[in-house]
MIBA-641942 format. One record per residue (C-alpha): x, y, z. Coordinates in nm, 4 decimals. Layout:
BEGIN
NODE        c1        c2        c3
NODE         X         Y         Z
...
***
This chain:
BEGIN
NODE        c1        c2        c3
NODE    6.0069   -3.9387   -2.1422
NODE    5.9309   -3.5551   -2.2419
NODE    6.0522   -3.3561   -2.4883
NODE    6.3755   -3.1929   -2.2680
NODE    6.4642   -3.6089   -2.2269
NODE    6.4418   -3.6737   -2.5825
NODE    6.6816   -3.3534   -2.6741
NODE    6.9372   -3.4882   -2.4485
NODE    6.9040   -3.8622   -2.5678
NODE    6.8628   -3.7382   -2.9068
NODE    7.2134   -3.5352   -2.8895
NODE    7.4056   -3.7998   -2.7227
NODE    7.2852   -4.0708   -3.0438
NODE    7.3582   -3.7755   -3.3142
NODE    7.7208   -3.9282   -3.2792
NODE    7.6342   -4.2805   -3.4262
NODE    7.4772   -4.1053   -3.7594
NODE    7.1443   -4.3291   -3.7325
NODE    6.9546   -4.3085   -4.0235
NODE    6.6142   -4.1367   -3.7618
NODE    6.4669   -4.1675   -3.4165
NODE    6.1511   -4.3162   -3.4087
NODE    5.8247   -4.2850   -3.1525
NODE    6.0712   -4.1050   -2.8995
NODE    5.7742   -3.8961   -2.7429
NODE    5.4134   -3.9254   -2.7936
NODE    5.2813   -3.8731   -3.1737
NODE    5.0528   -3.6246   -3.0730
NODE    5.2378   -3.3918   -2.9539
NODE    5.3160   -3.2142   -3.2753
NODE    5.4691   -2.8894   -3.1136
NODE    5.6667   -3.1345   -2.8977
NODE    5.7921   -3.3386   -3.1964
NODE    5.8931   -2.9509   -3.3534
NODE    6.1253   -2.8889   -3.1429
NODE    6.2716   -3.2487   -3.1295
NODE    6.3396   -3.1847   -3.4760
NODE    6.5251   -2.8362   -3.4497
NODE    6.6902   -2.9646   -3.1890
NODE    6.8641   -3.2511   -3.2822
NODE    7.0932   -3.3516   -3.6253
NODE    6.8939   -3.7279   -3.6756
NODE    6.6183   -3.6829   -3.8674
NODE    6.2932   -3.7786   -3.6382
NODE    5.9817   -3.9579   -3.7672
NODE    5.6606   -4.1022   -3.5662
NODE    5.2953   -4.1321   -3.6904
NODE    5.2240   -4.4722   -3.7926
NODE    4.9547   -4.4803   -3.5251
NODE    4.7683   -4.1882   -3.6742
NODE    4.8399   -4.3741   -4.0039
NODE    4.6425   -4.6627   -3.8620
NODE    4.3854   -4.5074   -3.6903
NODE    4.2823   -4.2934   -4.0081
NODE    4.3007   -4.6447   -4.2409
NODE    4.1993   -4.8742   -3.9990
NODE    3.8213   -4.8954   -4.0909
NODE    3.9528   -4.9199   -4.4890
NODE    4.0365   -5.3544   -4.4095
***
């Protein structure tokens, strides 16, 4: 989607006070998820594939 797409989609949701946006670009792109997070009012939250990635081996 890109960063510039989630900012707009991001702003146009900020109306319906959601409790976060989740996963709406890529989790590694940390400097892309930065300014996601300046950007728009909804708190944003991703990582749950790094999460399982670094645990994974642990089952």
């Amino acid at each position: 989607m890109g960063v510039e797409n989630a900012i707009r989609i991001g702003k146009a949701l900020d109306k319906f006070t959601l409790a976060w946006y989740e996963d709406m670009i890529p989790w590694q792109l940390v400097d892309q998820w930065k300014m996601l997070k300046n950007r728009v009012d909804t708190p944003v939250c991703t990582g749950k594939i790094y999460i399982v990635k670094k645990v994974s081996n642990l089952w």
